[in-house]
N, C-alpha and C positions, 0 to 999 in steps of 0.2 A: 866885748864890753870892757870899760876901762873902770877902775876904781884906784883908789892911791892909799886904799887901806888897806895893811899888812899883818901878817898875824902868822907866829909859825906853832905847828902842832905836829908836839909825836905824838905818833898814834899807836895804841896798844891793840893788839889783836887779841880778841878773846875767841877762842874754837870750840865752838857747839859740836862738832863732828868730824874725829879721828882721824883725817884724811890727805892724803895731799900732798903727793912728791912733783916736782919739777922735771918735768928732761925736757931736753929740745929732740925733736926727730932729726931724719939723716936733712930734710930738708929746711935749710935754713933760714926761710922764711916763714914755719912753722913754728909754734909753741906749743906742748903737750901737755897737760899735765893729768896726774893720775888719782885718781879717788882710790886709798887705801880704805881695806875692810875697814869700818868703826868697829873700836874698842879695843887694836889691836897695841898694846904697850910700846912694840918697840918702834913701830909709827909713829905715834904721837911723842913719843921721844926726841925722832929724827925729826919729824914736818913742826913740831911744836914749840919745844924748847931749846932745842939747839939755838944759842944765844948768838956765835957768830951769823947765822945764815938769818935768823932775825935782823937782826943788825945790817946786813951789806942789803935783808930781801925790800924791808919794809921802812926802817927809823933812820938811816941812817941822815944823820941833821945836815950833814953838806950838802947832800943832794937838795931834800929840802926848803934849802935855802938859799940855792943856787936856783931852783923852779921858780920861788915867790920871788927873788931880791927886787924887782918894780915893780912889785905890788899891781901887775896885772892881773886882773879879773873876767873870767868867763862866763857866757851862758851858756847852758847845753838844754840841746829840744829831745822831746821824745816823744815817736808818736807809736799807739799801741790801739791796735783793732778789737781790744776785745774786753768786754768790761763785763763785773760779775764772775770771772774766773779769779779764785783763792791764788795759784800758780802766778798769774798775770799783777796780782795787785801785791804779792811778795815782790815781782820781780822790776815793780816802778816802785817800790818802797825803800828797795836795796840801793837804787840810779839816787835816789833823793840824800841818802844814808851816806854814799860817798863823797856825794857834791858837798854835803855839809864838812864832814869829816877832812874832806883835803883844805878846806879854806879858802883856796882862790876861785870860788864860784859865786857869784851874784844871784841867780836865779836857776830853777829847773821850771822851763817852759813847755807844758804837758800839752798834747793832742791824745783826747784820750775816749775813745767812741766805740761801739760795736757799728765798723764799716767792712767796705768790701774795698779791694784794691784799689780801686779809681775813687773812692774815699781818704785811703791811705795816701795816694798822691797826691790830691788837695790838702792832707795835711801838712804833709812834708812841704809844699811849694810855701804855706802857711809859716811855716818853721824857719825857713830861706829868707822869707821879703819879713819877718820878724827879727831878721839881723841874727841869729840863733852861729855859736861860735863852732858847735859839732851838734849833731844830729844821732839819736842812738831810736834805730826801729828795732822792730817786731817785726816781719817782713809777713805779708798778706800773703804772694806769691815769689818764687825766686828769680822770675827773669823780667816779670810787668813794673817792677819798678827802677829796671837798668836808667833807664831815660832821667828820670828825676835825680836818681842820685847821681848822674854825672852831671847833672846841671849846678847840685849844692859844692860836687867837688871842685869845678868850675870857676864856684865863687871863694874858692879856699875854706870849704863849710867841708871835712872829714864827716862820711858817714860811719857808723861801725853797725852792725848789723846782729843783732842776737837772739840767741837760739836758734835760729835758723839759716839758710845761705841763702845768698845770693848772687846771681851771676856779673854784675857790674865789677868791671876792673880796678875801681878806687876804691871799693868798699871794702870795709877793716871785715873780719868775722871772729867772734866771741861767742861760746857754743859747748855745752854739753856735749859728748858727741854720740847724735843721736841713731846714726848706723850703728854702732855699739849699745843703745840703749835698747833698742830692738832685740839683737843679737842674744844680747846676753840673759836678758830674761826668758824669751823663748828656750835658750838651751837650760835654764836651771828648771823649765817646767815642764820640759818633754822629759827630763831625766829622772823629772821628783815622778812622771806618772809611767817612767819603765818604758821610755817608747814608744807605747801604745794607748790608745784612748782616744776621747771627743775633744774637742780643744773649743772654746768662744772666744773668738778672735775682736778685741772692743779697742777699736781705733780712734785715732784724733778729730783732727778737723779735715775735713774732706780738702784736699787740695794743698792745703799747710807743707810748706817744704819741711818743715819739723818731723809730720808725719808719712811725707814719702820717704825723708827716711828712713824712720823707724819700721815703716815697710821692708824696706832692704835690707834690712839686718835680720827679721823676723824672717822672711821669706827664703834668705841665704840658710839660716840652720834648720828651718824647714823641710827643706829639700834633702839634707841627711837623714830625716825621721819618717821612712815612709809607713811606719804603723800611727800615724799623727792625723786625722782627720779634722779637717775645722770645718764645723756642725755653722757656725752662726760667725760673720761677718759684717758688725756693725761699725757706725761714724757715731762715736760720741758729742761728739762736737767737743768735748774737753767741758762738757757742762753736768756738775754730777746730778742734779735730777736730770735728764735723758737720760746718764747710763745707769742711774738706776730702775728706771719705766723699763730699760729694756733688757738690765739684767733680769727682772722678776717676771717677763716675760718667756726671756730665755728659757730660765729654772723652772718654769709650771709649765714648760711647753717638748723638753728637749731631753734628752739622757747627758749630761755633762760631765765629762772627767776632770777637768782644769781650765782657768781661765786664764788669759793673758788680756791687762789693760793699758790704758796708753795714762794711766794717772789717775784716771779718774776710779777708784779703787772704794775706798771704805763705805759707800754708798752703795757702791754693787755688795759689797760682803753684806752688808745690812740685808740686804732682800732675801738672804737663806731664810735667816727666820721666819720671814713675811711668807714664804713660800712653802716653808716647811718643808725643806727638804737638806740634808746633813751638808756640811761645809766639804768641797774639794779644792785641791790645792789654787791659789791666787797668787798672780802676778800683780805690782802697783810701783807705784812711785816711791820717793819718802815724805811721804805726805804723812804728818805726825799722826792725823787719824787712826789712818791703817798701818802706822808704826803700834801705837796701843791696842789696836786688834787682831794684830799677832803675838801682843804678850798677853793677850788676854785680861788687860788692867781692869774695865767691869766687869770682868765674870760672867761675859756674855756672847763670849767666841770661842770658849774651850773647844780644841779638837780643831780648830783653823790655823792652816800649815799653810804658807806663803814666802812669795822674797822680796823685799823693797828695793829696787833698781834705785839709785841716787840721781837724781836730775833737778839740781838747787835751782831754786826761782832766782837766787844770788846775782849768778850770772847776769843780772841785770847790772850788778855792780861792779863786775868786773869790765862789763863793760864802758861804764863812766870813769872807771881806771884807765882802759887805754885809751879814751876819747881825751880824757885831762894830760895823757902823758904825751900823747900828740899834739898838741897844744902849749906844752910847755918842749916842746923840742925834742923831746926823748926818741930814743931807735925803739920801735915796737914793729913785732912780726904782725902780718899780714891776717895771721890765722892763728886763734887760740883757740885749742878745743880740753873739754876736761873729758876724763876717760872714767864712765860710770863703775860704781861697785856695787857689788849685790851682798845686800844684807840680810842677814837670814838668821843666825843664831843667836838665841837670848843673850847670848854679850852684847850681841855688838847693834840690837836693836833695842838694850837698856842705855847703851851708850850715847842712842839720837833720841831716845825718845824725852820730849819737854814736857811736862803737864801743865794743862793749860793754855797751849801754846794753839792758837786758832786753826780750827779745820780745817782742811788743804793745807796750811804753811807745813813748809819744810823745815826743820830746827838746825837742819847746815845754812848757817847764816853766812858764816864767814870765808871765803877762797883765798889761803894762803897762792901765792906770795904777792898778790896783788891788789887787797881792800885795806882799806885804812880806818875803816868805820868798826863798831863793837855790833851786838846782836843785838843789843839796848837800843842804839839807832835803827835798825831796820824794824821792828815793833811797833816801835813811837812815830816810823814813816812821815818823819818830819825835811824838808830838804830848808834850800837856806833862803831865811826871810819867813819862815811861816812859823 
């Protein structure tokens, strides 16, 4: 889409959450980048204020002005199968947050339904004959939508694909990385419980390439822990009444040492009480919820020990970063993934935690080195023209 009006913007970064070194891996069509502990000083030092790497990562005005100088303008489509999740409506609030923030976008063109795959493709096709300039999914499944996205690639329409993979050869991927997000919390909760214990294993959505792999990560440090029994094996569907019906199931039904969840977290802590029976250790997202009931902010979780796996809803926006930077020409790798940190000690979950900040939303708003928008934009979940 063409427009002849211009307009340059530096953009300031404000950082909600301590995090965030840069490396590239050995392969060079990869991008890595790493979630530092929050709260950690000499992090937020180096990822934050270091003013040259500010400078070359994000403001710098020639580039900037080298992307707009003909005041070309884009559209970007998104389509997203799942409506009703906090996760999901952070993470088209972030896509919207960017498009405004960069300036050369006209419009964010939303497909936005709880469908199933062959839904998702009619929306994507939707997105294609709408003229849409790049395409950013939510992938239903990893390999049933190869077809379609080679059809948008086809038409010079870049897909980029987030939080999840997929197996199409044109398609960008932008991603938490969620074999690591598995991994890692599983081993901070077999270790918090010595080993040995019951374990309730409360999964995503049944199929979700997200949550196969958070399978694999779980499952790989699994297999080192053979005093680790998992008692209960649920699909949350990522929707926190289910996982809370079936945590409070679980607890009135089951001997439990520790849980691990796919996110859906401060809703299953809720159901001790209901159930009456004493808090054991909790795995969850950073979902600011369950960031304030691990610090115990109402006075209503003392004696609840848990770790927040980081897995920003953001990521939606970094993905309308590389979708805009392919679009304006830019060399962008193939594959960015962010590598989760586990947050656990009163520093560094005083660090993230916002008050006020809406349940389920994550308060890591911002992904250095690659958004341009503040945490004030993704809030106001305003994109451009509205």
């Amino acid at each position: 889409m063409k427009n002849r009006t211009m307009g340059l913007r530096v953009v300031l970064l404000l950082m909600v959450l301590a995090l965030v070194a840069a490396a590239c891996s050995s392969d060079s069509d990869d991008t890595t980048t790493t979630a530092a502990a929050a709260g950690d000083e000499t992090t937020t030092t180096e990822a934050m204020a270091d003013e040259t790497t500010t400078t070359e990562a994000m403001a710098d005005e020639t580039t900037t002005t080298e992307a707009m100088a003909d005041g070309e303008m884009f559209t970007l489509g998104v389509s997203n199968t799942l409506v009703g999740n906090a996760w999901r409506e952070q993470m088209v609030c972030a896509i919207k947050a960017e498009a405004l923030a960069r300036g050369n976008v006209d419009q964010v063109v939303l497909q936005n339904r709880n469908t199933d795959v062959a839904g998702q493709i009619a929306d994507i096709q939707t997105l294609i004959s709408q003229g849409v300039d790049a395409i950013i999914i939510n992938p239903a499944d990893r390999e049933a939508l190869d077809a379609v996205i080679e059809e948008a690639s086809s038409q010079g329409i870049p897909v980029i694909s987030v939080d999840a993979p997929v197996s199409a050869p044109s398609a960008y991927f932008v991603s938490n990385n969620q074999v690591e997000y598995g991994a890692v919390g599983a081993e901070w909760l077999f270790e918090a419980l010595g080993g040995e214990g019951n374990v309730v294993y409360m999964r995503g959505l049944d199929g979700h390439p997200a949550d196969v792999d958070r399978d694999t990560g779980f499952q790989e440090v699994l297999a080192n822990y053979p005093g680790i029994t998992i008692v209960e094996e649920v699909y949350t569907g990522w929707d926190p009444s289910t996982g809370a019906q079936q945590a409070l199931e679980i607890l009135t039904t089951q001997d439990v040492d520790g849980i691990w969840t796919s996110g859906i977290d401060y809703t299953v802590v809720q159901q001790f009480e209901v159930a009456g029976v004493d808090f054991v250790p909790v795995v969850g997202a950073d979902n600011n919820e369950f960031v304030a009931q691990l610090l115990n902010v109402e006075d209503d979780t003392e004696g609840l020990t848990g770790a927040a796996i980081s897995n920003p809803p953001s990521i939606g926006g970094v993905g309308a970063a590389i979708a805009l930077d392919i679009l304006e020409g830019k060399d962008v790798s193939q594959t960015t993934l962010i590598t989760p940190a586990v947050i656990d000690t009163p520093e560094e979950l005083e660090a993230v935690y916002v008050p006020g900040l809406t349940a389920g939303w994550s308060s890591y708003m911002v992904i250095e080195p690659y958004v341009h928008y503040t945490a004030d934009q993704v809030v106001e979940c305003k994109g451009p023209g509205e």
